[in-house]
N, C-alpha and C positions, 0 to 999 in steps of 0.2 A: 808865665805859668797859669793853669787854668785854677777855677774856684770849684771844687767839686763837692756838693753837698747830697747827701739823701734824699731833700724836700723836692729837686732838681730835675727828676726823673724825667726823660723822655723820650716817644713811641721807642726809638730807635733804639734805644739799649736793650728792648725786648731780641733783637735782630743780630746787636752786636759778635754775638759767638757763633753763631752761623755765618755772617758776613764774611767774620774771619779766617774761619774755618775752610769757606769755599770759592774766594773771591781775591785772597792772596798769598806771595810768598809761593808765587807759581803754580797754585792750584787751579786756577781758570786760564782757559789757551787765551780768550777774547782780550783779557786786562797783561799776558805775559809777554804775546806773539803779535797783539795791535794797536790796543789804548796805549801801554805806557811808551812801544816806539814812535806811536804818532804824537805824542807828548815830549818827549825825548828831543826830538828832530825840529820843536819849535819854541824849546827855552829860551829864554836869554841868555848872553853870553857873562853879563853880568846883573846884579843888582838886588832886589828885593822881589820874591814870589810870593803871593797871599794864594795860598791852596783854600777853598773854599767848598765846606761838607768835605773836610780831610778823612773822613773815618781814622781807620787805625794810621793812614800815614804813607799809603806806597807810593803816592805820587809826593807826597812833600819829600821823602826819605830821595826820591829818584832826583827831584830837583836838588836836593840840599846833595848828594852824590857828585852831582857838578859841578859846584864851588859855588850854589846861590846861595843867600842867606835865604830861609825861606820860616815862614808862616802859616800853619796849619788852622783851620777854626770850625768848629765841628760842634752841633746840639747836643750830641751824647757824649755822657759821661764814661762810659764804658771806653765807647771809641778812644775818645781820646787820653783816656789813662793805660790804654794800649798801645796808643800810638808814642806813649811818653817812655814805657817799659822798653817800647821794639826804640825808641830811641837814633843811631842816627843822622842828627845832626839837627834837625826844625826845631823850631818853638812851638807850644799849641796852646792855647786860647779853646776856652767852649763857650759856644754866642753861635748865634743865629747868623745868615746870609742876610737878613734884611735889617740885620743893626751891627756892623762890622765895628768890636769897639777898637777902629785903627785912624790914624790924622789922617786927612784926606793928602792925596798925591803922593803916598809911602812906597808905592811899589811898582817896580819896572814892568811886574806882568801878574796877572791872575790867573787860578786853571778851577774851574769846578767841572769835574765830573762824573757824567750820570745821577748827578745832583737835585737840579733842578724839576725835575720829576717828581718832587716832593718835598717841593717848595710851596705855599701859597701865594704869598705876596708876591709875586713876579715881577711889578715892576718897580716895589721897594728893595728889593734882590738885586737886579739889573744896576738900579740906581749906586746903588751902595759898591759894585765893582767898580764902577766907573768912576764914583767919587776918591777910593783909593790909589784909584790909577794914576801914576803922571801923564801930562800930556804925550801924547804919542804910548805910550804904555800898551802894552797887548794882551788879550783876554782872551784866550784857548777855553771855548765853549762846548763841552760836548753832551751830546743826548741820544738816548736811543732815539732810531731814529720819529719823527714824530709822524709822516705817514706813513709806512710801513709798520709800527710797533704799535696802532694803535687800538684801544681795547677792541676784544673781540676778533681780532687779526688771527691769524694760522695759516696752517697748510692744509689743504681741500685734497683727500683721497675720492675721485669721484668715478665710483666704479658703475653710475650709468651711463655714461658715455661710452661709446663704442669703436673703440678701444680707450679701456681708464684711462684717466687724466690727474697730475697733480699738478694744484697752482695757488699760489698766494692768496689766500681773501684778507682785502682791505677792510676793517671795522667800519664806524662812525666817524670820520676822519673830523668831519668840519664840527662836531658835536664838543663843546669842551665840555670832559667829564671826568671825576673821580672814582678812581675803584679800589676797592681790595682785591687781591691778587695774591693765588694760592701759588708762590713759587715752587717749595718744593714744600711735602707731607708737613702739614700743621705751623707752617710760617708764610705768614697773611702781611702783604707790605701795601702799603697807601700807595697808588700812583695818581699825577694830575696830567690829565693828557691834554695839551692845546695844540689847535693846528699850529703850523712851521711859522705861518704871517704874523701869527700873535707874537712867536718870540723876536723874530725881526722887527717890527716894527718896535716894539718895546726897546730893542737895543739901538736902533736910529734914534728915534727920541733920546736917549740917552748920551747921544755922541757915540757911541760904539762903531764902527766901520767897518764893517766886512770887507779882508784882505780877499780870503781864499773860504771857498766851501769844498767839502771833503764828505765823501759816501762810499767807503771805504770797502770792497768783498770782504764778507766773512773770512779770518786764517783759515787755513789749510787745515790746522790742528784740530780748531773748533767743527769744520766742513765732516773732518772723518768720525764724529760725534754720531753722526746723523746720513750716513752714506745712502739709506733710503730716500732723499730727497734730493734730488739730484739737479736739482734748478735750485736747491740753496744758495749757491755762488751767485745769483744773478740777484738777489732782495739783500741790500745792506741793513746791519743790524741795528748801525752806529752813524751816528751826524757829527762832524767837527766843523764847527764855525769859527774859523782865526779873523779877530777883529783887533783893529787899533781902536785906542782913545783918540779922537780928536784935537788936533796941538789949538785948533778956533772953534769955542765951546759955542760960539754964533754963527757959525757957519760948519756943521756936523758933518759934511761930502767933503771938505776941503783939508786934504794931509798937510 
């Protein structure tokens, strides 16, 4: 059970009813029609899942749905006493990514997603999945994507060229920066943009092993959002990185 006080506040519970509002229980195609089957298709079969930055619960709820035991752990208060309401089947815990209060080696697999984005400590976060991890355990990473989504990024309507042209602009990719980011009218979310190197290396250091990388097309669902841009399909929006733990913490390459 989580400890939920007043004094506890944070950023995120500002967020929590719009998050909720627009991001589950089938209201976004991105998390209905792609995050949760690409999550889905890479559970375990059995054991312990630590869902990490669970917000309200739809990936812990999807895990716990398949017979895991599963662990939800989330900053906000809000989240997570909605995540308790929507109920289910998880546990949830509210704690930080970079102080998981869980024994080390408890759980068969990890998932935070679109998480880490708004994380600081990145490699007390990393650290900390890893350390719960059993050997061999696996850590379903996902992030928007980190060059293509990063600040200042869009789509270029470039109507001097002759005949217009629309195409992707890449931001300050190699620049690591934070921003505020006006998603949608009057709700301003922190992101930390690092290049892709930063988070891999981070996760080698770690013993983390990248099995499979995944740069998934936009659904279909999401694509018809937006049917003016018609090279959408070609810019993924979303990174999944499947990594094992390490079964030789001295030898980080070797399964």
């Amino acid at each position: 059970m989580s400890h939920l006080t007043p004094e506890h506040h944070h950023p995120w519970d500002e967020h929590a009813a719009w998050w909720q509002a627009e991001f589950t229980d089938g209201a976004d195609p991105e998390y209905s029609d792609q995050i949760l089957p690409l999550i889905a298709e890479r559970l375990p079969s059995r054991g312990l899942v630590v869902d990490v930055g669970c917000g309200e619960g739809q990936v812990a709820r999807l895990a716990a749905a398949s017979g895991l035991d599963v662990i939800g752990v989330d900053p906000s208060g809000l989240q997570v006493g909605e995540a308790q309401r929507r109920g289910g089947g998880p546990r949830y815990l509210r704690g930080s990514a970079a102080g998981l209060a869980l024994r080390e080696g408890i759980a068969e697999a990890a998932v935070a997603c679109l998480v880490f984005e708004h994380i600081d400590d990145l490699d007390a976060a990393i650290d900390e999945v890893a350390r719960v991890l059993v050997p061999g355990g696996r850590f379903l990473f996902l992030l928007n994507h980190p060059l293509l989504q990063t600040p200042n990024s869009g789509w270029i309507d470039d109507q001097i060229l002759d005949p217009p042209e629309q195409y992707w602009r890449v931001g300050e990719y190699l620049n690591e920066a934070v921003t505020m980011e006006e998603v949608t009218a009057g709700v301003y979310v922190r992101f930390l943009h690092r290049p892709l190197g930063r988070y891999l290396n981070s996760l080698r250091r770690a013993g983390l092993v990248l099995e499979e990388f995944v740069e998934p097309a936009p659904p279909s669902s999401f694509l018809a959002r937006a049917e003016e841009y018609e090279a959408a399909q070609s810019i993924p929006r979303l990174l999944l990185l499947d990594l094992r733990k390490s079964r030789n913490p001295r030898l980080p390459y070797e399964q």
